[in-house]
C-alpha positions as CSV (number, residue, x, y, z in Angstrom):
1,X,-2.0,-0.1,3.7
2,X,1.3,-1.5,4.1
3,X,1.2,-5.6,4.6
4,X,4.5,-7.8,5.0
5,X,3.6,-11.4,4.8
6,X,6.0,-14.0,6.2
7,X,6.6,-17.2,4.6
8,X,5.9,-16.1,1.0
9,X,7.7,-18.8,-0.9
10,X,4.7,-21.4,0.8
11,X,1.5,-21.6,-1.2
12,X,-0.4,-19.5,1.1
13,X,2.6,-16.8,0.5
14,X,2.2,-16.9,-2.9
15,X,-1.5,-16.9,-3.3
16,X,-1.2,-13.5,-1.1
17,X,1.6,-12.4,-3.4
18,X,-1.1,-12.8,-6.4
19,X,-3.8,-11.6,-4.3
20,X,-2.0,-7.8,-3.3
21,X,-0.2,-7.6,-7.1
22,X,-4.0,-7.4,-8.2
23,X,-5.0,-4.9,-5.3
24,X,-3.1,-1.6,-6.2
25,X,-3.8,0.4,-3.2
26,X,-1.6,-1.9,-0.7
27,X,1.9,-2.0,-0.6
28,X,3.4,-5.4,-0.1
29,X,6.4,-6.6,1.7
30,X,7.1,-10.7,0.7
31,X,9.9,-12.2,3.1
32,X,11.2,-15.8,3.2
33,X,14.1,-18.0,3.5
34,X,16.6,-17.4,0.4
35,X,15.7,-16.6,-2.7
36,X,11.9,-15.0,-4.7
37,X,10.7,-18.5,-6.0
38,X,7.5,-15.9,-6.8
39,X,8.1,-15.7,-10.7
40,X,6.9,-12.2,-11.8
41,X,8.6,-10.7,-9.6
42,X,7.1,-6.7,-9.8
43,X,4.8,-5.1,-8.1
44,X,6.2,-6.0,-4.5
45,X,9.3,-5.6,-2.4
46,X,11.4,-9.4,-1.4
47,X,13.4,-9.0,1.5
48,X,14.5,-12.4,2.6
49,X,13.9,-13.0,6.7
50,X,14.4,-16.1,9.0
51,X,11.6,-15.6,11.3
52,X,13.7,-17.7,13.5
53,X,16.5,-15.1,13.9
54,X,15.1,-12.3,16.4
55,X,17.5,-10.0,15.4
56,X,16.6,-9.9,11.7
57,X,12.8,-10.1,12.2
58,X,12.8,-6.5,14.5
59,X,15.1,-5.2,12.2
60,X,12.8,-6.0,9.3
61,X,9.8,-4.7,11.0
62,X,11.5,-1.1,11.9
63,X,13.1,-0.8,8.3
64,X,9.1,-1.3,6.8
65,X,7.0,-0.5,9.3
66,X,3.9,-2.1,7.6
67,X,0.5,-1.8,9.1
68,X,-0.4,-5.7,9.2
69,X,2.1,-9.0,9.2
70,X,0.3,-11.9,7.7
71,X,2.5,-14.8,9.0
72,X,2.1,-17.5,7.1
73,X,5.7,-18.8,7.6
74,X,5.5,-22.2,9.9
75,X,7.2,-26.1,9.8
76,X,3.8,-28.1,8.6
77,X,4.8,-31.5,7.9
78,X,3.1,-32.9,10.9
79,X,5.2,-35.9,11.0
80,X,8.8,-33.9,10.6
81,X,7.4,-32.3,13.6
82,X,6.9,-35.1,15.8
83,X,10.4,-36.3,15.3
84,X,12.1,-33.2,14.9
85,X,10.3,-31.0,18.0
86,X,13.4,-28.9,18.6
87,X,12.9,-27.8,15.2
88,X,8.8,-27.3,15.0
89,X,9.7,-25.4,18.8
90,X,12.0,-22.3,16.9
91,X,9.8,-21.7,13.6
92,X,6.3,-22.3,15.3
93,X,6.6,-21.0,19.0
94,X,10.1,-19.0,19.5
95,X,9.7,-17.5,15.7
96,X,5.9,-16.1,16.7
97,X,7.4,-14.8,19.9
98,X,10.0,-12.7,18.2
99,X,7.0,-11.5,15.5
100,X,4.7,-10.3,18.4
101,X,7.9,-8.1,20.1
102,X,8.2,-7.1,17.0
103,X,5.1,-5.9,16.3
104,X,4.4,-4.6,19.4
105,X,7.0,-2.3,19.2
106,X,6.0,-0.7,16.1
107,X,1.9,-1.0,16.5
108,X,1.7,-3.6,14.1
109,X,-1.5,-5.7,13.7
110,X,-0.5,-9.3,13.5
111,X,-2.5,-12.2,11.6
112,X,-1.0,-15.6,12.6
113,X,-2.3,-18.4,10.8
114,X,-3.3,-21.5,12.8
115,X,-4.8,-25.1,12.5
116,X,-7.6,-27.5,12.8
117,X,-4.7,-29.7,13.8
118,X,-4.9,-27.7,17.6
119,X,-8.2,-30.1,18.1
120,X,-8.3,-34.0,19.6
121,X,-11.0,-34.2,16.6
122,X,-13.8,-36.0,18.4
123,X,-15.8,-33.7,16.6
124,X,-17.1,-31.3,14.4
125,X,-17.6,-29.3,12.3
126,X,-16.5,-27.0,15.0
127,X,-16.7,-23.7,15.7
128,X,-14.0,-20.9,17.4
129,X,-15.2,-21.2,20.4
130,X,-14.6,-25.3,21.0
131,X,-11.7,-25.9,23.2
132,X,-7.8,-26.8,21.7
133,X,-6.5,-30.3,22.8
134,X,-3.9,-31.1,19.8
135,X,-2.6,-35.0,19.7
136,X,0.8,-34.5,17.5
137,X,3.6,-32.2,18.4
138,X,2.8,-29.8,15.6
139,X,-0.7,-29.1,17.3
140,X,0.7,-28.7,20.4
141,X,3.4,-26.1,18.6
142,X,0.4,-24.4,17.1
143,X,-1.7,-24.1,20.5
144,X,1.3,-22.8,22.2
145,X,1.4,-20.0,19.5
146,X,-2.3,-19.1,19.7
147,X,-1.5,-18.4,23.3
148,X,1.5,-16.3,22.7
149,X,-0.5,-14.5,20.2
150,X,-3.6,-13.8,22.6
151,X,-2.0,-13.1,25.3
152,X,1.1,-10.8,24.5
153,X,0.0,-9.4,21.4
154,X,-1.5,-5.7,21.2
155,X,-3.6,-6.3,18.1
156,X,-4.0,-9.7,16.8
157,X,-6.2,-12.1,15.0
158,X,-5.7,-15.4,14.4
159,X,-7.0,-17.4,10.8
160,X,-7.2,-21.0,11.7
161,X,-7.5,-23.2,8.4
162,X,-8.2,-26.9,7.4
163,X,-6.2,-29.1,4.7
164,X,-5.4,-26.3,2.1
165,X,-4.7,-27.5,-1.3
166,X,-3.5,-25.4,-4.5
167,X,-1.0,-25.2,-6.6
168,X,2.7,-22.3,-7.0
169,X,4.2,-21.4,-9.7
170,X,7.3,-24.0,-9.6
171,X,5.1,-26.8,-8.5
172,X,7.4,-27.5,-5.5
173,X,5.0,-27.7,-3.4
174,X,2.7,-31.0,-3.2
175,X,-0.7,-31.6,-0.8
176,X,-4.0,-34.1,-0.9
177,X,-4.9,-32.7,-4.1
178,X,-2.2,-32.7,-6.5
179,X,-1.0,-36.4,-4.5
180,X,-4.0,-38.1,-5.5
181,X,-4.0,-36.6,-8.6
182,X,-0.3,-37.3,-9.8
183,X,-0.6,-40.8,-8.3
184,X,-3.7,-41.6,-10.1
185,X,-2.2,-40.7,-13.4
186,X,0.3,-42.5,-13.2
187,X,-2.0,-45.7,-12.5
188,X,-0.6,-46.2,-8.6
189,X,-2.9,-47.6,-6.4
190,X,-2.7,-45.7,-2.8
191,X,-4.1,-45.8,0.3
192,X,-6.5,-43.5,1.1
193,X,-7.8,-42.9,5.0
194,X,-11.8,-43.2,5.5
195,X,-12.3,-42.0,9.3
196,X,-10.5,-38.4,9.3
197,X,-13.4,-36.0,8.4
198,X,-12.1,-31.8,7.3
199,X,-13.2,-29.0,5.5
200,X,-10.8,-28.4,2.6
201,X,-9.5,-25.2,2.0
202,X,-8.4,-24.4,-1.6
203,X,-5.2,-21.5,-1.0
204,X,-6.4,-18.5,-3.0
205,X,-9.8,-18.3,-0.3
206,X,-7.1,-19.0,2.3
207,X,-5.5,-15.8,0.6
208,X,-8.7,-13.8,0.5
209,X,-9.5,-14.4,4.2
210,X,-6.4,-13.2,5.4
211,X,-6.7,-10.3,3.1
212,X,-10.2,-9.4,4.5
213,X,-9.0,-9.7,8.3
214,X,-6.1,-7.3,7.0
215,X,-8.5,-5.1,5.4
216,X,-10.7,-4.6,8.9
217,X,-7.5,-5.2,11.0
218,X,-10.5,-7.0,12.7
219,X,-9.4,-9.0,16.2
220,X,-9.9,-12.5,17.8
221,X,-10.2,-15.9,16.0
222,X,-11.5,-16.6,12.6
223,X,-12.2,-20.0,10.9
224,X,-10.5,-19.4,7.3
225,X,-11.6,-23.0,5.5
226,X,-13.7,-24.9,2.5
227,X,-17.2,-24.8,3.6
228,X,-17.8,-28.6,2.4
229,X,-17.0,-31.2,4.9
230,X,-16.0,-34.5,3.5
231,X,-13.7,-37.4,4.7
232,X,-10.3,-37.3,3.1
233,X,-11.0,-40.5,1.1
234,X,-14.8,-38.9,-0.2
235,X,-12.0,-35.7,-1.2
236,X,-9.6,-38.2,-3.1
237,X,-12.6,-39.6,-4.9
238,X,-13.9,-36.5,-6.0
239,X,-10.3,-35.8,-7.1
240,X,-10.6,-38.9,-9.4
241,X,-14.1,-38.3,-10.5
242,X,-13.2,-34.5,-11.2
243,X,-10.3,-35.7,-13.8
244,X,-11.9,-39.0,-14.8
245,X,-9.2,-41.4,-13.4
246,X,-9.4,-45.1,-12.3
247,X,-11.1,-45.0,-9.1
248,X,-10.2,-48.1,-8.4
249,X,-7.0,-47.9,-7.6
250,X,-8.2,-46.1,-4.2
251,X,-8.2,-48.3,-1.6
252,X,-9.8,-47.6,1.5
253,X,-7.9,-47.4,5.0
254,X,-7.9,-46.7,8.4
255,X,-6.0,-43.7,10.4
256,X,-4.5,-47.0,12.4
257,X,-4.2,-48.9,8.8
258,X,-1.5,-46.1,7.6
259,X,1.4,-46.0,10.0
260,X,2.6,-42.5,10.7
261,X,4.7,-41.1,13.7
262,X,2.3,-38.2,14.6
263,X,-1.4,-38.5,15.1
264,X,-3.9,-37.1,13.1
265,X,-7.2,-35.8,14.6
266,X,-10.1,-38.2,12.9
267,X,-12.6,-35.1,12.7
268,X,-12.2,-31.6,12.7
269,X,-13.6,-29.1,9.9
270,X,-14.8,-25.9,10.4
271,X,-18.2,-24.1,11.2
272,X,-17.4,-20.3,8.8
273,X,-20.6,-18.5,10.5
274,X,-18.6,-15.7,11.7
275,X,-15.8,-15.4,9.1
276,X,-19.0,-14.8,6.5
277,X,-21.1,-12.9,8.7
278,X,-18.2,-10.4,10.5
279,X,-15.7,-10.4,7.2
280,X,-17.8,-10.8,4.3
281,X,-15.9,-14.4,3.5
282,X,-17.3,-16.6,0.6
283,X,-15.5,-19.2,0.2
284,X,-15.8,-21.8,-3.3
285,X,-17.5,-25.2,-3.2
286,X,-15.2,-28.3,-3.3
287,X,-15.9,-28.2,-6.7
288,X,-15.4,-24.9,-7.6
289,X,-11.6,-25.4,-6.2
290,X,-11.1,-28.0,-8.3
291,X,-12.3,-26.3,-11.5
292,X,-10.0,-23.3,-10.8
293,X,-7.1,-25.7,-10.1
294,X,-7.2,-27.2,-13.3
295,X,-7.2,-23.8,-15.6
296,X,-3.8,-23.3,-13.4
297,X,-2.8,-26.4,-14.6
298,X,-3.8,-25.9,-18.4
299,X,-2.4,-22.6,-18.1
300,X,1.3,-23.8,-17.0
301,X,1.3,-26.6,-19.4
């Protein structure tokens, strides 16, 4: 099978990246903005793409001709979002519009990867069936994809995930984990929010979930997530039990105790019954995550 993934200098990207290079029989297309930040870069064709510019994405699509499109490319920094919405509109609505002409033109499956962020969070864990009401502009960019996707698209599925953590090559990338982690080490006390309850997704399952949705080119909605649901602070703990750092420099806050422009949804996490039963998912404990974060870490040091 032919896959182009979008988006492939993001974690997500690059766990895929890792996860084809390992899988022989698939031939992989990686796009992005600019340059490969992958760093072994064999076993895969680049071809840099702004999924933004319509042009370039049906030109990329009829020069390849994959099978799938995993699009993993997206703004995510919920908060950029809410200020800059003209932005978060072209890479997370207009940007998925061009991607389903795209593939609809060449009979291309598309995966879209989506969020628990598309939820009010009154909730959960929830399953794929509960209904989307996002608070923040970056849900509501999200939502408005989903749409697109299920209503225009001629063979779609889309992977909605919860708070994924991991770690690239370059370590340019940052999230809960690695935060909590860095700051801790560096003996800063931080804030850490008690009432905003997910299901963490560590990026390589992430990786294999989109891979096995590839694999059946199977249709409709799939939660992709951690299967341990926690509150972000009970996460950050764990992060400081896990490396044995000071746990009391944690200091337990409220969503309304941390002032941030867009709004958070207080619980969402995922119910995986039909990612495991229909794909064959098996995603690690919390634990487990951890564990394999930190041989990546040993091993880059």
């Amino acid at each position: 099978m032919k896959i182009l993934v979008t988006g492939s200098n993001g974690l997500l990207g690059q766990k895929l990246i890792d996860y084809y290079r390992a899988q022989s029989q698939h031939e992989l297309i990686a796009t992005a903005r600019g340059e490969d930040r992958y760093p072994n870069q064999n076993g895969y064709i680049y071809h840099s793409l702004d999924i933004s510019d319509e042009t370039a994405v049906m030109l990329v699509v009829a020069k390849y001709q994959p099978q799938v499109i995993i699009n993993t490319a997206a703004m995510t920094n919920v908060d950029a979002c809410e200020i800059d919405k003209e932005g978060c509109d072209q890479l997370n609505v207009h940007a998925v519009q061009y991607l389903i002409n795209a593939c609809n033109a060449h009979g291309v499956h598309l995966i879209h990867l989506s969020t628990d962020f598309i939820f009010n969070g009154t909730h959960g864990p929830v399953t794929e069936e509960e209904t989307p009401d996002p608070l923040s502009y970056y849900g509501h960019s999200k939502w408005k994809a989903e749409q697109l996707v299920m209503q225009q698209a001629k063979s779609w599925a889309v992977a909605r995930t919860v708070l994924v953590y991991g770690i690239v090559s370059d370590m340019s990338r940052s999230n809960i984990v690695l935060w909590a982690k860095g700051a801790l080490e560096i003996g800063k006390s931080i804030n850490v929010v008690c009432d905003q309850f997910r299901t963490p997704t560590l990026a390589e399952d992430l990786a294999a979930g989109c891979a096995l949705i590839a694999n059946k080119k199977a249709q409709g909605i799939y939660n992709i997530s951690g299967r341990d649901y926690m509150s972000v602070f009970d996460l950050v703990f764990k992060v400081a039990s896990y490396w044995k750092l000071d746990k009391s420099l944690l200091n337990m806050s409220t969503s309304e105790g941390i002032k941030q422009p867009a709004k958070r949804p207080p619980i969402t996490g995922f119910i995986l019954d039909k990612a495991i039963k229909e794909l064959g998912y098996k995603p690690h404990s919390f634990e487990e995550g951890l564990a394999i974060l930190d041989q990546q870490l040993k091993a880059q040091a």
